[in-house]
C-alpha positions in Angstrom: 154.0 237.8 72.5 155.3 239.4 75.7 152.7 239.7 78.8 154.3 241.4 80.8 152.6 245.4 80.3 149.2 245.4 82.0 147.3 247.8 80.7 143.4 246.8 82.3 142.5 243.7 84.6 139.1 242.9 84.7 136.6 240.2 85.9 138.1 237.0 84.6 140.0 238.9 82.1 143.8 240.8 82.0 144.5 243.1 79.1 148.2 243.3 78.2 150.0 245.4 74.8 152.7 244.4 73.4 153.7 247.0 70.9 150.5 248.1 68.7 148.8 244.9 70.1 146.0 244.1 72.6 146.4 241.1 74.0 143.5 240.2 75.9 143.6 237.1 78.1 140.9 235.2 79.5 141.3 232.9 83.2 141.7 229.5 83.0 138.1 228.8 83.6 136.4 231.2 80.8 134.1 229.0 79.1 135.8 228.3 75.2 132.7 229.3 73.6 132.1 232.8 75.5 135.9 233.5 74.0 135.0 232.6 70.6 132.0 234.0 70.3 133.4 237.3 71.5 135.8 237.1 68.8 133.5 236.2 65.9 131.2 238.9 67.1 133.9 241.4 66.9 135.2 240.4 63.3 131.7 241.1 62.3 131.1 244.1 63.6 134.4 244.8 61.7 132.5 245.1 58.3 130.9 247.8 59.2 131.4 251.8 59.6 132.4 251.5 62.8 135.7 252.0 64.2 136.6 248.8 65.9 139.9 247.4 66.9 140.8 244.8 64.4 141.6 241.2 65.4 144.5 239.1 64.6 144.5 235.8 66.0 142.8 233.5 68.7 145.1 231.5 70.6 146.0 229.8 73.8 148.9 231.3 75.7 150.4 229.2 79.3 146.5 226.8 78.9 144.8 230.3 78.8 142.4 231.7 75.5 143.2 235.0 74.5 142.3 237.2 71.6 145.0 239.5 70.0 143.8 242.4 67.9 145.2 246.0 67.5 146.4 248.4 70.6 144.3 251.5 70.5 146.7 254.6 71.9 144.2 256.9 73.6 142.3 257.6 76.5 138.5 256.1 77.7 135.7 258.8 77.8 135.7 257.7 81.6 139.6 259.1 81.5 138.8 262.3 79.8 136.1 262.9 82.2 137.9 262.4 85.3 140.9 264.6 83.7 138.3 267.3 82.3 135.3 267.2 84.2 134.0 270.8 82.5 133.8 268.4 79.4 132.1 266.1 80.3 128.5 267.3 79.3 130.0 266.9 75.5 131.5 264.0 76.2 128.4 262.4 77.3 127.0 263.9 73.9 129.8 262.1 72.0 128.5 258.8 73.6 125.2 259.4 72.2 126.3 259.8 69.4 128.4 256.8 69.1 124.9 255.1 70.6 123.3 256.2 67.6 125.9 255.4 65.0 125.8 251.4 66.5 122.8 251.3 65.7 122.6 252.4 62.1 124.6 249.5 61.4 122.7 246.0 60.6 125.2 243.0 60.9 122.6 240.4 60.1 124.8 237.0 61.3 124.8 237.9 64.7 122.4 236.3 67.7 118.7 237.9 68.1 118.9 239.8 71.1 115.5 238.9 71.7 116.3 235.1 72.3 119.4 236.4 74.3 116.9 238.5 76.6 114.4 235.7 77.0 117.3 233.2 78.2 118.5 235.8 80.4 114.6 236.3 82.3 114.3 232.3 82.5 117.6 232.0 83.9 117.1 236.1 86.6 115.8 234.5 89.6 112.9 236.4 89.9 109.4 234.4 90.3 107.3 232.9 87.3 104.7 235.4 87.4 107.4 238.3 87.3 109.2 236.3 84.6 105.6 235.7 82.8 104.9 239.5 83.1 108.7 240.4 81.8 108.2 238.0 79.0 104.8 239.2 77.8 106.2 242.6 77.7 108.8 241.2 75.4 107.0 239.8 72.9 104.7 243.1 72.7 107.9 245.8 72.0 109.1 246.5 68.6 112.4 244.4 68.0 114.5 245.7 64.9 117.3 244.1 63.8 120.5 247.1 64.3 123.4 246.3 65.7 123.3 246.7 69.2 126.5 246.9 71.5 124.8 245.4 74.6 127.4 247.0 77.1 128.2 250.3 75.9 130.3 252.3 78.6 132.2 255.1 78.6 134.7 253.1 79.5 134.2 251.3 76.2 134.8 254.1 74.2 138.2 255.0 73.4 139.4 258.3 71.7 143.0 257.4 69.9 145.4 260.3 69.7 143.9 262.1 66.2 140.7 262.1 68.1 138.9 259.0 66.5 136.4 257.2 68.7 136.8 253.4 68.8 134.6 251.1 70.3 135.3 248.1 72.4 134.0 245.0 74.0 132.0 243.6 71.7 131.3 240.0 73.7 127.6 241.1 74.2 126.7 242.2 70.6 123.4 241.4 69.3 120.9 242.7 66.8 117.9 243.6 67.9 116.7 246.9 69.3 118.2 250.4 69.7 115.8 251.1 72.3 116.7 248.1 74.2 120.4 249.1 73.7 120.4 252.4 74.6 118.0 250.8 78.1 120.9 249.2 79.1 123.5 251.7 78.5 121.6 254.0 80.8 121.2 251.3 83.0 124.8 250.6 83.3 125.1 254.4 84.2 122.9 254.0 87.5 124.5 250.8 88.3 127.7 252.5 88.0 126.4 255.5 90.6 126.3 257.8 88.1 122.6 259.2 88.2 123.2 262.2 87.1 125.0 261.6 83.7 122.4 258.7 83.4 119.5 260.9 82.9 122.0 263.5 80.9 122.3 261.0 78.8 119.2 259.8 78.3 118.0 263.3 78.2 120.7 264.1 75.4 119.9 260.5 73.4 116.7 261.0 73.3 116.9 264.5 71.9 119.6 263.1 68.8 117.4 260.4 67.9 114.0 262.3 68.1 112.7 259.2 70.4 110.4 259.7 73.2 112.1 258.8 77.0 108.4 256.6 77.3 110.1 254.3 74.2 113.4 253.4 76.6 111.8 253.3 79.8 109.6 250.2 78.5 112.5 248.6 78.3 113.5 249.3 81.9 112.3 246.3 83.4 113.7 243.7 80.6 117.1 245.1 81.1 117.2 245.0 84.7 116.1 241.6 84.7 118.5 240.0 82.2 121.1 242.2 84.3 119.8 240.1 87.5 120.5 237.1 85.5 124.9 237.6 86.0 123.9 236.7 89.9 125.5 239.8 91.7 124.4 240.5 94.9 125.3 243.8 94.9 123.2 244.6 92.2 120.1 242.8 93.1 117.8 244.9 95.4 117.9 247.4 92.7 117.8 245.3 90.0 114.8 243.2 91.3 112.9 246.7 91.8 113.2 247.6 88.6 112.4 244.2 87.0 109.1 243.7 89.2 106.1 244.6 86.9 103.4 242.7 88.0 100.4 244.4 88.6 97.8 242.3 91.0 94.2 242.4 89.8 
C-alpha cells in the first residue's frame, strides 16, 4: 500500500487512497481497542441497507494501526454546500433523511448506547448532583434499540459520482435511540457554528419523522454532557450550559 496521497488529516488520524482504497491510519498512540472496535462496528453496520464503505483488512503499517476499506470518489455534503450554497436547504433534507434511514436499521451486536452515555456523564466533569440529575433523566427516556451513527456530520456523508450517499465514521456506533442520535447530530451543528442549519435541520427532521422537537430537546442535556466528557476546552462553557439541569428546591 502506498501512503503517500492524503486525502483528509484529522485528530490522531491521516486518511490516505491508494487506488479504490481508503487507507485510514491511526497515530502511534491510538489506543488498539478504539481501532478495532471501529472496525468491527463498521463490518456490522455492513449487513445492513446502508451504504457503507466496505472494509478489507486491519493492519499495522511503520508500528501504526490502520483500517483499509474501499475509496469512495465523491464529494462530502459539507463540499457540495460550500460549492452550491442555493442547495443547501436540500442538502440539509438529504441528511435527514439519511438520519432517518440509520435508524430503521437494528444491528443488535453492537454496544447499548445507553451504557456508553452513562460512562460518558461519570467520566464529564460536571458535579455529582449535575451528574445525578443527568443520570435520572436517563433512565426515565425511552431507549430503542436502532442503529444509531453517534457522529453524523455532513462531513460524514459522502455522495459518489452516480449520486449515492455513503456514510462514514462509524467508530461511535451504538444502538440505542433515534432521538438521542438525531440530539447529537444537531448538536454537532451548533458546535460547528452552524446555528442556523442546526435548527433547519432539526426543523426539517422533525417534520420527516412526524416527532415532536420536545422529544430531541430532552435529550439536550445528555448529549452535551457525554460531549463534555472528550475534555475540550473550547467546547466547555457551552457544553456545561447545556448539560446543567439541576433545579434547586
Amino acid at each position: 500500500m502506498k501512503l503517500d496521497k492524503i486525502i483528509a488529516v484529522r485528530t490522531a488520524k491521516t486518511l490516505y487512497r491508494d487506488g479504490n482504497l481508503a487507507i485510514k491510519v491511526f497515530n502511534e498512540d491510538f489506543s488498539k481497542s478504539d481501532v478495532l472496535n471501529e472496525a468491527l462496528n463498521q463490518s456490522r453496520v455492513e449487513n445492513t441497507l446502508l451504504n457503507v464503505p466496505q472494509i478489507h483488512e486491519v493492519a499495522k503499517i511503520d508500528g501504526k494501526w490502520a483500517i483499509v476499506s474501499d475509496y469512495i470518489d465523491g464529494k462530502t455534503l459539507t463540499r457540495l454546500i460550500e460549492e452550491e450554497p442555493s442547495k443547501k436547504s436540500a442538502l440539509i433534507a438529504q441528511m435527514a433523511d439519511i438520519q432517518l434511514e440509520i435508524n430503521r436499521q437494528k444491528v443488535a451486536k453492537l454496544n447499548k448506547h445507553s451504557e456508553k452515555m452513562r460512562e460518558k456523564i461519570d467520566a464529564c466533569g460536571l458535579n455529582a448532583t449535575v451528574r445525578y440529575e443527568l443520570l435520572t433523566r436517563l433512565r426515565s427516556l425511552r431507549n430503542d434499540e436502532v442503529l444509531c451513527h453517534g457522529d453524523l456530520t455532513l462531513s460524514n456523508i459522502i455522495i459518489d459520482n452516480d449520486g449515492k450517499p455513503f456514510i462514514i465514521d462509524w467508530s461511535h456506533a451504538t444502538q440505542g435511540s433515534a432521538a438521542a442520535d438525531t440530539a447529537r447530530a444537531y448538536l454537532r451543528f451548533r458546535l460547528a457554528g452552524y446555528i442556523d442549519e442546526a435548527d433547519e435541520y432539526l426543523d426539517i427532521y422533525c417534520e420527516k419523522a412526524n416527532t415532536p422537537k420536545q422529544v430531541i430537546h430532552k435529550w439536550f442535556p445528555i448529549v452535551a454532557a457525554t460531549q463534555l466528557a472528550k475534555g475540550l476546552e473550547t467546547e466547555y462553557e457551552f457544553l456545561s450550559e447545556w448539560a446543567n439541569v439541576v433545579e434547586y428546591e
